[in-house]
C-alpha positions in Angstrom: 9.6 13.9 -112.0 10.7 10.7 -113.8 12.1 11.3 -117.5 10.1 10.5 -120.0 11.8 7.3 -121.1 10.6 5.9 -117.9 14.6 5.2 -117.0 15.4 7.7 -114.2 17.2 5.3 -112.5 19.8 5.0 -114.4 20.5 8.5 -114.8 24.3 9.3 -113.5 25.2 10.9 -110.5 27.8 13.1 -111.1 29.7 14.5 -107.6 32.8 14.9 -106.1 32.2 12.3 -103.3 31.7 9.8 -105.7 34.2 10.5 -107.8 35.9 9.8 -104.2 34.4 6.6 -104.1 35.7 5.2 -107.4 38.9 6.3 -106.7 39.1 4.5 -103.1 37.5 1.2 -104.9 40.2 1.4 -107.2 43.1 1.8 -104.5 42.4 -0.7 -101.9 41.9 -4.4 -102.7 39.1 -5.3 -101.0 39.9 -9.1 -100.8 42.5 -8.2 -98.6 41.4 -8.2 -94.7 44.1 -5.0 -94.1 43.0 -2.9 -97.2 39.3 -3.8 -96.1 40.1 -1.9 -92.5 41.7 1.0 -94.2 38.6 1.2 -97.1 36.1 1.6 -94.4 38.2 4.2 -92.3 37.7 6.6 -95.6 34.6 5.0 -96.6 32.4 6.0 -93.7 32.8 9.7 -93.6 32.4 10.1 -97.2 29.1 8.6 -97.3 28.1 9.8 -93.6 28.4 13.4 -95.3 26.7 12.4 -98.8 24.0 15.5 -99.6 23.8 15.0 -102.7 21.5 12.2 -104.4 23.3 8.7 -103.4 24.9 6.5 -105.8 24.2 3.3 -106.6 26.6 1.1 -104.6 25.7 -1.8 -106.9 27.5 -0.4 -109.4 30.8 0.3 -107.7 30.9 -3.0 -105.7 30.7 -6.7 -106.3 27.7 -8.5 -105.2 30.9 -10.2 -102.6 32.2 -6.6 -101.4 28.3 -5.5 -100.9 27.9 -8.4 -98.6 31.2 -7.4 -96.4 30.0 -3.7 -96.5 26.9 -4.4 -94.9 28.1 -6.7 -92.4 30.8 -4.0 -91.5 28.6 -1.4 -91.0 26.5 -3.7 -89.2 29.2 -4.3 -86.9 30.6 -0.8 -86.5 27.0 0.3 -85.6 27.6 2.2 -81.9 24.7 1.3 -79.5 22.2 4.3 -79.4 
């Protein structure tokens, strides 16, 4: 059911994964190529394991670090 303002999307997720995720976005530089590598080796399982409803990635990440997460996971994709 949508709230009545109409603005449900906006409404914050509060979880412990995502708490998770801030804190990794604020420990590795993601301009870095290294710090990239050793994001995603945390990243992965956090979200691979997300139950709860997902966060808005839009609003952790740059428009720039959006881009590389896609084309990492797009690259780390094992053949099915």
């Amino acid at each position: 059911m949508s709230s009545s303002s109409g603005r449900s999307g906006e409404q914050r997720v509060e979880h412990p994964k995502l708490d998770e995720l801030n804190r990794l976005r604020k420990i590795y530089f993601l301009k870095v190529k290294s710090h990239r590598y050793m994001f995603i080796e945390k990243f992965v399982p956090l979200v691979r394991d997300w139950k709860e409803r997902l966060a808005n990635l839009r609003d952790i990440f740059t428009g720039q670090e959006m881009n590389w997460l896609l084309a990492t996971s797009i690259e780390m994709r094992e053949p099915v």
